[in-house]
C-alpha positions, 0 to 999 in steps of 0.5 A: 815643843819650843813653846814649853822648853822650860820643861826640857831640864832633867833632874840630874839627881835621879840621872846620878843615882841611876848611874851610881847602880850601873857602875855598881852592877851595869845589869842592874838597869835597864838595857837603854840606860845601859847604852847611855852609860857605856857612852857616857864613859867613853866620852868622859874618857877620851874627851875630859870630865871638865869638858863633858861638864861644860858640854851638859851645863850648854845643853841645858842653858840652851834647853835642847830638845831631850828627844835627841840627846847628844852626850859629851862632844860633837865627835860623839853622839849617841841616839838615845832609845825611845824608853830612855828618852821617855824617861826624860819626859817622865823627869820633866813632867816631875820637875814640872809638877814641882815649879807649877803645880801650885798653879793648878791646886784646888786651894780656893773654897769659894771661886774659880781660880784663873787659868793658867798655861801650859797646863800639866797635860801629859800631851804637853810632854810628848805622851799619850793615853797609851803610855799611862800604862808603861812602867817607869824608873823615873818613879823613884824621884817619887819615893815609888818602886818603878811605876806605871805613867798613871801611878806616877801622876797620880802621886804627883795631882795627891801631893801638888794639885789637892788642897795644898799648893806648894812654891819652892822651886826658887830655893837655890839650896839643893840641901833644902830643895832636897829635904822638902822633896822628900817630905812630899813625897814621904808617906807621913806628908799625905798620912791619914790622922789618927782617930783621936787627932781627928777628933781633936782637930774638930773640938778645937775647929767646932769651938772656933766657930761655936764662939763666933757665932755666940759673939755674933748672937749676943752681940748683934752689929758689934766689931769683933773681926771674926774668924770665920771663913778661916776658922781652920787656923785654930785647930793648925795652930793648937796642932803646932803648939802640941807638936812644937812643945811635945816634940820640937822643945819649944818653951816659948810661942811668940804670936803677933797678928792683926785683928781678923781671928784675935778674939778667937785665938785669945780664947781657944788658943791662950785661954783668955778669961771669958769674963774678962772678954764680955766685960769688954764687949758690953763696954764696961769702965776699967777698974784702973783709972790710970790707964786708957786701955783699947779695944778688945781686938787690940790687946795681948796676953801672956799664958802658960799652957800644958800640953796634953803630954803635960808639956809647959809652953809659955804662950805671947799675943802681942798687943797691936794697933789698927797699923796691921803689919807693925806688929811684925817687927815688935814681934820678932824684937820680943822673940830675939830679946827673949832668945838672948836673955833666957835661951841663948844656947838654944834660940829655937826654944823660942818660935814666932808665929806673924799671922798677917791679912792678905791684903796687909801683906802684899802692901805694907812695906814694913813686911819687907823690912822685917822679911829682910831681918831674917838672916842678919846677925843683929836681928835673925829670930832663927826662923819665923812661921808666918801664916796668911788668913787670906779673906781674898779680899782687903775692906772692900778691894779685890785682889786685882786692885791690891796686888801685882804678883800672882799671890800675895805672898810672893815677897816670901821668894825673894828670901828664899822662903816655902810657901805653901797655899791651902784650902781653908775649908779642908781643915785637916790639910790646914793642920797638915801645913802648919805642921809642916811649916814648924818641921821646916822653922826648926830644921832649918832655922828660916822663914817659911810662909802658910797662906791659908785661903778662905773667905770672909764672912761678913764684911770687914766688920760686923756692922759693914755691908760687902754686898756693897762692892762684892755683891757675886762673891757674898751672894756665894758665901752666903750659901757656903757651909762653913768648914765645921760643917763640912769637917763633921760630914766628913768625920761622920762618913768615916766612922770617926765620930758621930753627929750625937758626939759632936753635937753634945760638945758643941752644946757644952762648948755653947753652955760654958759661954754662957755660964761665963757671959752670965758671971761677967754681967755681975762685975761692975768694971773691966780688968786689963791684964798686962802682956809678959808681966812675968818679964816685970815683976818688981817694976810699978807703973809710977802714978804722977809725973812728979814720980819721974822726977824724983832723983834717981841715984847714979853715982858710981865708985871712982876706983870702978870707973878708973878701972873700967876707962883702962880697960875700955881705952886701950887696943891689942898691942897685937893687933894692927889698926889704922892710925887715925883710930890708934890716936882717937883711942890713945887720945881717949885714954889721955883725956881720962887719966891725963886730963881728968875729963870726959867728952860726949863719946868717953861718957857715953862708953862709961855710962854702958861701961857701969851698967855692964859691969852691974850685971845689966846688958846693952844693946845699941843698933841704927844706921852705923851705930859700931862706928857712930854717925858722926865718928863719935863713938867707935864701939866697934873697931876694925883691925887694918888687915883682916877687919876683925872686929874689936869691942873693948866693952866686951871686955867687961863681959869677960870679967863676969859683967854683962853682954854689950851687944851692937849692930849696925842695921838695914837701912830701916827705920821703920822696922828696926825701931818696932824691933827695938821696942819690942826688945825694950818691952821684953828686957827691962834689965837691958839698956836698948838703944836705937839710935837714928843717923840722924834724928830728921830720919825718925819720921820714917818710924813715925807710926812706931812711936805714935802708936806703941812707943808714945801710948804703949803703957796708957793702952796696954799697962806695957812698959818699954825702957826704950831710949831713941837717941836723935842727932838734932841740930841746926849747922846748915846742913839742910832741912833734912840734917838738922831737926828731929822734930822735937814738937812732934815728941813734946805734942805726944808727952802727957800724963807720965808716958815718957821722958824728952830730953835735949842734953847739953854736957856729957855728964848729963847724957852719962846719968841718964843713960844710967837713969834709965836702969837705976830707976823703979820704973821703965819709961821711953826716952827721946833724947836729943842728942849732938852733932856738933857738940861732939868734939866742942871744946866746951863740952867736957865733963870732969870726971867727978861730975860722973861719980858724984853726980846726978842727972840734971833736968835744969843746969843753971848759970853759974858764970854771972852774978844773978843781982846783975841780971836783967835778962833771963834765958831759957833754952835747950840743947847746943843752941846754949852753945852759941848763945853763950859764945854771943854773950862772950862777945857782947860782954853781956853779964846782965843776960844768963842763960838756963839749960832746960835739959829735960822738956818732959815732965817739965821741971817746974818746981825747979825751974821755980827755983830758978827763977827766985835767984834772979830778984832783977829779971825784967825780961824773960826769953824762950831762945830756940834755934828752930823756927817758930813753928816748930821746937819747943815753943807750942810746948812752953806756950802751953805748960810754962806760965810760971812768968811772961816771957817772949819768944827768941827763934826764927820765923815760921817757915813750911821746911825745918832749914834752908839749903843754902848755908849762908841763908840758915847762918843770916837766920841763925843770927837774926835768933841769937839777936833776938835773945840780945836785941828784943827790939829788933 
């Protein structure tokens, strides 16, 4: 027995309830267990409860043999009899069943699982054929009256080994521990479906492969990413939806998935317009010139379905890339923006469902970083369902090559999260599941895992060739009925249905598509449908760059500002903080309403500070973003004694204004910045801001920008207001403090896709940041924000350039005498700071110095403008503080020809800065002579 040991620990429930019966009547149980309560009293009398506690915590810890028990000291031991000590067995063999069963489950429809030791064989808990006729009590763990050993197991291999595997042993809460106990164990787990259900669940399973195989027929060797081998989701998901609006009070479904299905659940489950998907297949222009679009498996779509008890649930697939498990974090950013927007009483009104491939799963990192969202305040979507179409197989890798754990998904243990692995071609345990896992989301409020085992049926796509690389497996697959065949023998058998009925269905099923493919061949062109429209009405999609740069007013009342800077500058006199955040606050105030000015962090309170107080919400989150980075911002503070958290921009809420909302994050950038696009791409009225510690660590979120954030609208007609906020700036603070690769941004700019800015005055960074709400339409901003211009005593700003002013995309030089000069300056960002602090210097007034503030769309008219001032220019410069290869150049190079102008930076260099400080100071030196001393 040493080698299975682990299987020695009783269920110390079952122990309690039985005792509570003896103490309420000792006749009651059976004469052994009588015997051992009546010893169990007598050692808890005479040697202490705490000390017969720590005696039982021992015995477990070492997992002593249960064969010879000793109770409470070692002074007294009582031999327990041969039917208690069975019992034990029988609570082993329970507990057993429930940490490794799912090992043993008949979950796989195609191959042989491996095998796996100990087996769950009686022999292995000391009994024999002998005792599967002994009666035991044991069988109330079960939900049984007292019960023979074969009755017993026989519940046990129907709820753990069939076509369900279950994994939750691991939760540390007994609550849950309890409530999944009894959900197995109780008869509706296991209950049969009614007729009409059953019926249900094949129409929806038989339209689920109808359409895969009509796809297959008309549109030989195309890409669709088909659903079969899994085509058991449909029905589950239909039977979740049913249940989660008809019973759970769902008004909301939010779904992000990659591409294996997507056709198929944008069809049968969403109602897609069928015309509108062979439009796509047979490759048709759009009828909008604007707008790129993509490929059929990529996009989204929003409907409204009524339920067949007339219930309305709002339904969301989210668009997605090829990037797989990106969508995940995009999807939950939608599901929190609309939890706080429309349902914040109620946040489960809204369910998200991620439905990730196998491979995908267990080998994208992003599924971690969402995965630890779940329970954070600033991210928490109050409990996700997550569903695996596991095809055991990734392109052409076998599971063996792609993974380390036993099952792909076991990063959901980790987080305390259920599994539960089903056969695929068993439909109506698919079904089973799934309304399972939503009973768990909504009771419970976390994640829970549904990891569907199939096949695949095809290659990875239609046109590939998996014989190739699994050539047993496809040889299997090929002669594998499909599980609508399967489903309908077994309907058929019980008398449900008959093959006629089911035959007329899929007939009306298969003419409808035809009807439909038939209509689309009329339309000369393909129509994108935007995702979540009913988010956007009153916004448009601006045709021209030049519509960006049509001046948006952000004005706003002094009397309004001076109220909301009051209440925005003080702390609770009741209240102790440190010193050090009493004065920056104090200090605050007196810059205001002493000084009449602004620096970078006021003005930034008082953009939000404005638009709160117009009704819109902010959101802010990133590394550190309450205090700021760089201790700039302080948007949070922290009482000295107790850390209670103090949020003066609250304040306006309390005044009828809207919500400020800010979280410092998990150490993401990847997954947080999905979040926040998927926030931003749900609330057009809220400012959300993500803001990375500094602007170099955005690289780390590189596929969120360069596949949703840059080309979200161009593929998928989305807009997304969303600002990134980039702490940019060569100090000699190494290659990975000082550029945010402002060259990366600037190659994605085109059309009108998006705003790149490199703001230098805190006027200038407070009307953007209204901008961004004040005008018609939404477009992300990359914004380019200081370090060390923070606390510059040259960057402050009047008051009166915040309420009279407006966001300037060229700030001109107004220090010199433009007849004077000779050289003209263009540059961004805080290297005008030490440009001009050289020409101070220098004593150079024939040099001036122009601010480009915003690099997209170039303000050429203006620039235009600009240059007509200065009639004596015989020098035009490009100065940049990052090397030659990299800022700004490229970009000017290629968009500003307005004059011939030479370029002012360091050399090319393979890193953004040097280590050493006095290296980048002698490289920053040899940039600013440049601009003075073109000769040298």
């Amino acid at each position: 027995m040493d080698k299975y040991s682990f299987l020695n620990a009783a269920n110390t429930q079952f122990f309690a309830d039985l005792y509570d019966q003896y103490v309420e009547n000792p006749d009651s149980v059976e004469a052994s267990w009588r015997a051992f309560f009546q010893g169990f009293d007598f050692a808890r009398e005479n040697y202490g409860e705490d000390f017969f506690e720590e005696e039982v915590v021992l015995a477990q810890s070492q997992s002593r043999e249960v064969s010879t028990p000793v109770v409470a000291s070692a002074q007294v031991s009582l031999p327990i009899s041969d039917k208690v000590e069975k019992e034990l067995r029988v609570l082993n063999l329970i507990k057993a069943y429930q940490q490794r069963a799912h090992l043993f489950a008949k979950i796989s429809p195609i191959t042989q699982r491996p095998s796996y030791e100990p087996a769950l064989a009686i022999e292995n808990f000391g009994f024999t054929q002998a005792d599967l006729n002994t009666v035991f009590d044991a069988a109330k763990e079960l939900q049984l009256q007292p019960s023979p050993l074969s009755l017993i197991i026989k519940k046990l291999e129907d709820t753990f080994t069939q076509s369900i595997g279950i994994e939750f042993d691991y939760i540390e809460s007994f609550k849950v521990k309890e409530w999944i106990q009894n959900k197995l164990y109780a008869t509706d787990f296991l209950k049969d479906f009614t007729k009409e259900e059953k019926v249900r669940i094949l129409q929806k399973l038989a339209e689920s492969t109808a359409l895969e195989n009509f796809f297959h027929n008309k549109y030989v060797g195309q890409k669709r990413f088909s659903l079969e081998g899994n085509e058991a989701v449909i029905p589950a998901i239909d039977a979740l939806i049913e249940l989660a609006a008809n019973e759970k009070d769902v008004k909301e479904v939010v779904i992000g998935m990659a591409h294996r299905g997507r056709l198929n659940m944008l069809i049968n489950i969403l109602g897609k317009n069928l015309q509108d998907v062979f439009s796509e297949f047979d490759g048709k222009d759009y009828e909008n010139p604007e707008f790129d679009g993509d490929v059929k498996y990529h996009l989204g779509l929003t409907s409204l379905r009524t339920t067949t008890k007339g219930k309305e649930v709002l339904l969301n697939l989210a668009p997605n890339p090829s990037h797989l498990e990106t969508v995940a974090s995009v999807l939950e950013g939608i599901a929190r923006a609309k939890q706080d927007i429309h349902y914040a009483d109620k946040p489960s009104q809204v369910l998200p469902i991620v439905i990730h491939g196998d491979a995908a799963v267990a080998g994208q990192g992003i599924v971690y970083e969402v995965m630890q969202m779940e329970r954070l305040k600033g991210y928490t979507t109050h409990g996700t369902v997550h569903v695996v179409i596991n095809n055991q197989i990734g392109f052409t890798t076998n599971p063996s090559d792609s993974r380390s754990t036993t099952y792909c998904t076991d990063i959901a243990k980790g987080f305390q999260a259920p599994v539960l692995h089903v056969n695929s071609d068993d439909t109506e345990a698919v079904v089973r599941a799934f309304l399972f896992a939503l009973d768990y989301r909504m009771t419970f409020g976390t994640d829970v895992f549904i990891d569907v085992i199939g096949y695949r049926k095809y290659g990875h796509n239609e046109g590939d060739e998996p014989r190739f690389t699994q050539p047993s497996l496809y040889k299997l697959i090929g002669t594998h009925k499909n599980p609508t065949v399967i489903y309908t023998e077994k309907l058929v058998n019980q008398g449900v249905i008959t093959p006629k009925e089911i035959e007329a269905y899929e007939e009306n099923y298969r003419n409808h598509l035809d009807t439909e493919l038939e209509a689309s061949r009329l339309k000369d062109l393909t129509i994108i449908n935007p995702f979540m429209q009913n988010e956007w009405q009153g916004f448009d999609h601006i045709a021209s760059q030049q519509d960006m740069l049509l001046r948006v007013d952000t004005s706003f009342s002094r009397e309004k500002l001076d109220q909301l800077a009051a209440l925005i500058t003080v702390l609770p006199e009741d209240k102790k903080f440190i010193n050090k955040i009493s004065k920056i606050i104090k200090e605050r105030n007196n810059l205001y309403f002493e000084q009449q000015k602004v620096d970078w962090g006021l003005a930034e309170h008082l953009a939000f500070a404005t638009l709160l107080s117009e009704g819109h919400d902010v959101r802010i989150s990133g590394e550190d973003v309450g205090r700021g980075t760089f201790s700039h911002r302080h948007a949070v503070i922290k009482t000295e004694d107790t850390e209670e958290e103090i949020i003066p921009l609250s304040r306006i809420k309390e005044l009828g204004g809207g919500t400020f909302r800010s979280f410092n994050s998990l150490l993401s950038e990847y997954g947080v910045l999905g979040f926040e696009y998927g926030y931003a791409l749900t609330t057009p009225q809220t400012l959300t801001i993500w803001e990375a510690q500094f602007g170099d660590f955005a690289n780390g979120a590189q596929i969120m920008i360069d596949q949703y954030i840059s080309c979200g609208e161009d593929k998928w007609k989305n807009q997304s207001g969303l600002v990134m906020l980039l702490p940019h700036g060569y100090e000699g603070q190494g290659a990975e403090h000082s550029s945010a690769r402002l060259e990366r941004y600037l190659q994605l700019c085109a059309s009108q896709n998006m705003f790149v800015t490199n703001c230098t005055t805190p006027a200038n960074i407070y009307h953007l940041l209204r901008r961004q709400l004040k005008a018609p339409f939404r477009k992300p901003v990359i914004a380019c924000s200081p370090k060390s211009l923070l606390r510059h005593p040259l960057v402050i700003s009047s008051i009166e350039e915040l309420t009279n002013g407006y966001f300037q995309e060229v700030i001109d030089d107004a220090q010199v005498n433009p007849q004077e000069v000779r050289t003209l300056v263009f540059c961004s960002g805080r290297f005008y700071y030490d440009l001009l602090a050289e020409r101070e210097k220098l004593n150079r007034q024939d040099v001036a110095l122009v601010r480009i503030e915003q690099l997209f769309p170039l303000p050429v008219e203006q620039l235009k403008e600009v240059i007509a001032r200065y009639p004596n220019v015989t020098d035009y410069v490009w100065a940049q503080e990052d090397p030659k290869n990299m800022g700004a150049y490229a970009y000017m190079l290629m968009n500003f020809d307005l004059v011939k102008w030479r370029l002012a930076a360091m050399n090319a260099y393979a890193a953004p800065a040097p280590g050493s400080p006095a290296r980048h100071k002698a490289r920053h030196q040899e940039a600013i002579n440049k601009v003075f001393s073109p000769n040298k």
